[in-house]
Structures are given as structure tokens and as C-alpha cells.
N, C-alpha and C positions, 0 to 999 in steps of 0.2 A: 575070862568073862568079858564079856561087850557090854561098854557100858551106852544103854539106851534109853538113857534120860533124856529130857525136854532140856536141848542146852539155849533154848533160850531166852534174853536176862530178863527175869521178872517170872517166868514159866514154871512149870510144877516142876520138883526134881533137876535143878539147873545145877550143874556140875562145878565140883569143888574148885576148881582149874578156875574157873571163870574171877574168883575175887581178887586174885593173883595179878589180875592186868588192867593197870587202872584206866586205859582207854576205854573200854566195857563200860567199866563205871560212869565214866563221864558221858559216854554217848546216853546212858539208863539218865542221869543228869537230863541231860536235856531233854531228851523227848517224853519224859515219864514225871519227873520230876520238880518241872518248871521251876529250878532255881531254888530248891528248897534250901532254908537255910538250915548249914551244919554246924549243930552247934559243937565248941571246941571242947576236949574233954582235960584232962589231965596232961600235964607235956608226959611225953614218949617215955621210958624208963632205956636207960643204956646199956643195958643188957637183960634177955630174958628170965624168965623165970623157971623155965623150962632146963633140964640138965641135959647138960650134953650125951650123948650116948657114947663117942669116941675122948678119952681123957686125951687133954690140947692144952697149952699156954699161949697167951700173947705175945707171940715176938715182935709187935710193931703195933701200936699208938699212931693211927693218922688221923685229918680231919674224918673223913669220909668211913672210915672202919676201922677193927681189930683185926688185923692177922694173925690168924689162930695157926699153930703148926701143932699139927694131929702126927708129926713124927716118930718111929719107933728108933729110928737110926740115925745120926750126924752124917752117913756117905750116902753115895750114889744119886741116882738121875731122879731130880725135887719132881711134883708135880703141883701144881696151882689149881686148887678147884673155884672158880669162878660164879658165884652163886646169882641167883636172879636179886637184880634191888627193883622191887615190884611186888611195894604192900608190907608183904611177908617176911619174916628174918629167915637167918642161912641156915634153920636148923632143920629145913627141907632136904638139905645134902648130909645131914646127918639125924634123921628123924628117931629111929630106932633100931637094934639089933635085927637083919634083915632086910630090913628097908634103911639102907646108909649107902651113899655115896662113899664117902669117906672108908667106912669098915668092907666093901666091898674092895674096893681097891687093894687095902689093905689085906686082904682074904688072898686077893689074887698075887702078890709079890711088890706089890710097892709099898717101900718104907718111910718115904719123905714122900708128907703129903701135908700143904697147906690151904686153907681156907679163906676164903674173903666174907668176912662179917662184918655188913653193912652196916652204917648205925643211922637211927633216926635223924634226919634234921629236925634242929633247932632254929629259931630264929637267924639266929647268924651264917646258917647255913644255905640261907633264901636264895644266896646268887650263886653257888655254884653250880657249876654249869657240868656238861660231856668232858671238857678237857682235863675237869677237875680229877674225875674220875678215873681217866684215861693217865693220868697224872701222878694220882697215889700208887694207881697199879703197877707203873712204874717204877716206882720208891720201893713198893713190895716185893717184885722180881727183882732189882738191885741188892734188895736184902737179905733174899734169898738165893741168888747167887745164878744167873743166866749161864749157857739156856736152861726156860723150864718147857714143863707140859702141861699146857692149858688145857682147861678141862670147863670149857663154857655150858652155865646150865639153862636153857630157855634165855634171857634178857641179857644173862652172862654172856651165853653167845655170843651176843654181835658185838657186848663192849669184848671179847676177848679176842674176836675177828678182828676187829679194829684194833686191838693194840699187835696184833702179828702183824697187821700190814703195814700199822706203822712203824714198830721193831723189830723186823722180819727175824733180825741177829738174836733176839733175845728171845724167840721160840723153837724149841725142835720138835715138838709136834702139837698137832692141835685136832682136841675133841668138844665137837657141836651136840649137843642133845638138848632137840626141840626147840634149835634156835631158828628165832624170826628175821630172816635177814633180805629176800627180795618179798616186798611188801606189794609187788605188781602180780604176784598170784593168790586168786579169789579164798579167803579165807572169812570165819565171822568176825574177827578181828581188823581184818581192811574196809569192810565193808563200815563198822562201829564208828572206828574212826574219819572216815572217808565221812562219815553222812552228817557225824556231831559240826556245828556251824561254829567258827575260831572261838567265840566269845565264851563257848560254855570251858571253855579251859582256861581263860583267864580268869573267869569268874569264877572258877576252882579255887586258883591259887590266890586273888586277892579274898577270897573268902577264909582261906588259911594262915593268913595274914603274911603271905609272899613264901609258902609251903603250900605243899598236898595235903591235906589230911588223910592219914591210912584209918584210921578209926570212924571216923566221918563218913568216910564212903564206904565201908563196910556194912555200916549201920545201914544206906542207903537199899542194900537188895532187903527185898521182901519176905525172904524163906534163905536161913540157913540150908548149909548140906545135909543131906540126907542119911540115911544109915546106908544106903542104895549105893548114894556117890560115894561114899567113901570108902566102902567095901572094891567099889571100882578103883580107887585109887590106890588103895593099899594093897590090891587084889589078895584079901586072903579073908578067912572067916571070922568075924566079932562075934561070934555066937558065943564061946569059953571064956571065961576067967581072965588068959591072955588077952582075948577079942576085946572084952571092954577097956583094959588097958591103954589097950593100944587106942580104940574110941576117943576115950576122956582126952589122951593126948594129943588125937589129932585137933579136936575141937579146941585144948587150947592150945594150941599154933597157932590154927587158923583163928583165933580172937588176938592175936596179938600181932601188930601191924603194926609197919614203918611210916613216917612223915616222909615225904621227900622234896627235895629243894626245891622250888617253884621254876627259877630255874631251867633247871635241868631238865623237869618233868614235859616244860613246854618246847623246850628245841626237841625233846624226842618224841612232843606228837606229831609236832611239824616237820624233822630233816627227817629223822627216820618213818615214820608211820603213815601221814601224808605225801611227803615229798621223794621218797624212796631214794633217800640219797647216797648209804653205803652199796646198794646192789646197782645204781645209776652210774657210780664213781664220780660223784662229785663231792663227798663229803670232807672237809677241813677239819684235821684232827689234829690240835697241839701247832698249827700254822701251816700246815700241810695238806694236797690234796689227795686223800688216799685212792689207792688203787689196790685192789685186791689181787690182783695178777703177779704184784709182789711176794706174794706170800705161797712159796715153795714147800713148805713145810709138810709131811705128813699128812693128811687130813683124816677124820673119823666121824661119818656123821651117821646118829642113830634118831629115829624118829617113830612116832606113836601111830598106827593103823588107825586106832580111832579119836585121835587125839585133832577137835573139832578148830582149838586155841592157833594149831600151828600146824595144819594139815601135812602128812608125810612126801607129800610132792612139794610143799615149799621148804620143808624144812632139807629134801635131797639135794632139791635145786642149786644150792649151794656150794657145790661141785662143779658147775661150767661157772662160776665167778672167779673162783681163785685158780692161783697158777701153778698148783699142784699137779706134777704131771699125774693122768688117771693109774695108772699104775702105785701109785703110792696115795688113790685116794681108797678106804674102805668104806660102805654103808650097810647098814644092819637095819630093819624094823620090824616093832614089836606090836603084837597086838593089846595095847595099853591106850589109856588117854591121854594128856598131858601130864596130871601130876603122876600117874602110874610109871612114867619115865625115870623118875626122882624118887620116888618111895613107892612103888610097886614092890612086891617080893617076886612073882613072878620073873618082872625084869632084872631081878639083880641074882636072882637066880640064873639067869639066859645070857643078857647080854652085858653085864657088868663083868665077870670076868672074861668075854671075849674081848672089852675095851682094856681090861689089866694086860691081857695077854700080847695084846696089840701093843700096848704103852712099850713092855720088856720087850718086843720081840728085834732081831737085828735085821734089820732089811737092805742090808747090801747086797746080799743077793738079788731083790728085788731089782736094784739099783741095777745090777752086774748084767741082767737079761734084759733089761729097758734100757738100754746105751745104746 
């Protein structure tokens, strides 16, 4: 199903995808807006309320998240699922039976699989920045035991690109879905941010008193999603018993929203989304200036036909940046939107286990005829 809603912000039917990225929001901010004041609601709760659909424990307490390991197994090759911190919590990679990143994987042959579950900022969490980030993840692959297989989800992406290129050694493969990483091709997301003037992003963040507010700018769109959008997202029928199930679910996800550091929020409107600094190669990660041509590793990048957030030419694109020789780069695309990439059944019907299959597969042959 094609989803042919009005994606835009403010419009009849504007698509699920779009609350997920709070550049959106903030450009609806300014130009719509005029600085309305948001009022603060209740601080964040540190864990959902929402159950998990894959049984997981906590292996790791850091500032920035919970590392959740969805493992069946103590052996073999870990994989790291990298989840968007944009609004939303990580229960996108694991929504429900079907629609799971996680249980897909899992479907397809991988045993060791971890999560990154972002947590709200708090006050004290105001100044952490990209490195911070870049930083825990860090702490997480170490405690999980390098190399792993990263598994970037839309935002995940680029921090998961970024950490390959800057620990090249501490990834053996690396899978992109729906990530935004050259920001110099025309998307409604460059353009959003491209047009909002600096001031309405600080005046986010001191408005959040040195935070985003995920709640706050939710509230801001005008029309929730639709039965329409979400049908497209989840691509399957709410008409049944199950259908509204899954409905009620979606709807509280999507009412349950992350803080994020003020921070952090502002270097990534500016070096990444503005200033296009990972696909320019000038970005300083951790004191370093990365270069993606570093990163030899595998690549897998899957992308949405109608997905408007992160159109499938930007999110291929991604392939003449790093220095994977083409031969061991794979790309797949689906006729999905953004969020149908992540919970779609269609897609985890198609191409989730083609990226399992990919994950297990041995490609020294590959290797043996490319020399």
C-alpha cells in the first residue's frame, strides 16, 4: 500500500513518520507557530509503559541509556540494534509480534542481539552533547565484546556510521535503514531545516529550560495520525480484534516521547542537518576528524520507495561515502514510508530477513573473486 497522505506539517493526513523528527517540528515552530509557549508537563518517566514484545534485561546502566540484551544465547557474532533517539523510545525496533526488529532478526538466525534504549534527558542531562553519545556507545560495544553488527535505525544511522568510522576495529558489519546521512540531497527534511532561522532552535531549548521538550512539540502538530497513516505504517489491516490492538498501541508509542539534551539537539541541527558535516567529512567525533572512507566494513543499506522523511536516493547515497569496497556493499528498497521500514509487516516480512541472512552470511568468497 502507498501511502498518499498530505505529508505536509500542518496538512490533512500528515504522516506518522513526521513527529519522529524534531527538525519538522521546529521549523512548524517558527513559521506557524510564532514562538508559542510550551508549556512543561510532567518530567519524562524512565522507562515506558508499554511492554516489551521481545523478553530483554539490562546489561548496562549508562547516563544516556539502558542496554537492553534481547539474547537467546551467551555465543556467537552480537549484533547491536541502534535505535533513533528522535522524540520517540526504542520500542520502534521492537513494537510488536511482526512488526519487531529485534524478533525478525531473531526469526532469521541471530541470537545475540542488543538494544540501545535511549532515556529521556533530565535537567542534568542539558549539556550532553554528540560525543556523549558517541561515547556511551562505546562503553556498550566494549561490554559487549567487539566486533559487533550494527544495525542503525533512521538517526541511529548516522550516530552508528559515526561510530564505525571512528572505530573502524570495533565493527564487522554495518546495516543503514532510512538513515540520513548526506543532507545535500533535496529532501522535506533539508529543506525544514534549511528554512527554520538559528533562533527558533534555541528558543526550543531555553524554552525547555536547556532540554527539548518531546511532549511539547508533539502537542504542537495540529491533527494526530490517522487510521490511514498508520495502516501505512504498520502496512496491515486494523479492521479485526487484532487490528485495534495493534491501533491502541501504536497511538500509545507515539504519545510517549523523549526530552533530549539541548545540547546535543542543537550541534545536530547545525553540523549535521545544516552544515552537512558527516557526508562533507569534516565532522569531529570524540577529537577526531572522521572520515568515512575509513570504514571498510560490510555495508547494507535498505530504504523506503515512499518514505518522504528520508527519500531512497539519499538514504542509497550512502554508498560512494564510505570505503567499502562495492562489492561487499548490498542495497534493497522497499515500498514502505519511513516508519514502515521499522514496523511495517510487510517489510519484515521481505526484507528483514534478507538483512538476517546477510548478517550470517560468509563472504569470503565475495572477498576471494574481488582481489
Amino acid at each position: 500500500m502507498v501511502d498518499k497522505t498530505d505529508k505536509r506539517p500542518g496538512g490533512p493526513g500528515h504522516a506518522p513518520d513526521e513527529p519522529l523528527l524534531w527538525p519538522f517540528t521546529a521549523a512548524r515552530l517558527a513559521m506557524d507557530a510564532c514562538f508559542w509557549w510550551v508549556e512543561r508537563g510532567q518530567a519524562e518517566q524512565d522507562e515506558s509503559t508499554l511492554p516489551w514484545t521481545t523478553p530483554n534485561r539490562v546489561a548496562l546502566e549508562l547516563a544516556t541509556m539502558h542496554l537492553r540484551d534481547c539474547s537467546q544465547t551467551r555465543s556467537g557474532q552480537p549484533v547491536l540494534v541502534c535505535a533513533p533517539y528522535a522524540l520517540h523510545r526504542a520500542l520502534i525496533a521492537d513494537f510488536a509480534p511482526g512488526h519487531s526488529v529485534v524478533q525478525s532478526l531473531q526469526a532469521g538466525g541471530i541470537d545475540r542481539i542488543y538494544l540501545t534504549d535511549w532515556r529521556s534527558a533530565t535537567p542534568s542531562m542539558r549539556y550532553l552533547s554528540i560525543d556523549s553519545y558517541l561515547s556511551d556507545l562505546n562503553v556498550a560495544v566494549d561490554e559487549i565484546g567487539a566486533p559487533v553488527d550494527l544495525v542503525g535505525l533512521c538517526q541511529g544511522g548516522w550516530l552508528s556510521l559515526l561510530y564505525a568510522a571512528r572505530f573502524p576495529a570495533k565493527v564487522r558489519r554495518l546495516v543503514l535503514v532510512g538513515a540520513p546521512v548526506d543532507l545535500s540531497i533535496e529532501s522535506s527534511l533539508r529543506r525544514l531545516t534549511r528554512n527554520a532561522p538559528e533562533m527558533v532552535y534555541d528558543q526550543l531549548v531555553a524554552r525547555g529550560g536547556g532540554n527539548v521538550s518531546g511532549g511539547g512539540m508533539l502537542r504542537l502538530w495540529s491533527k494526530a495520525p490517522n487510521r490511514d497513516d498508520i495502516v501505512a505504517s504498520l502496512q496491515t489491516d486494523l479492521s479485526d480484534e487484532e487490528g485495534a490492538a495493534l491501533l491502541a498501541r501504536f497511538e500509545r508509542w507515539n504519545a510517549e516521547t523523549l526530552d533530549l539534551p539541548g545540547k546535543y539537539y542543537l550541534e545536530i541541527v547545525s553540523r549535521i542537518f545544516r552544515e552537512n558535516q558527516i557526508a562533507s567529512g569534516s565532522f569531529v567525533a570524540l577529537g577526531r576528524v572522521v572520515d568515512l572512507k575509513v570504514v571498510k566494513a560490510p555495508v547494507f543499506l535498505l530504504a523506503g520507495l515512499d518514505d518522504d522523511v528520508v527519500p531512497a536516493v539519499q538514504a542509497l547515497a550512502t554508498a560512494k561515502l564510505v570505503g567499502t569496497p562495492p562489492a561487499f556493499i548490498a542495497a534493497a528498497s522497499e515500498p514502505s514510508n519511513h516508519l514502515g521500514l521499522f514496523m511495517g509487516a510487510r517489510t519484515h516480512a521481505h526484507a528483514w530477513p534478507r538483512i538476517a541472512q546477510w548478517l550470517r552470511d560468509d563472504l569470503s568468497g565475495v572477498l576471494a573473486r574481488s582481489a
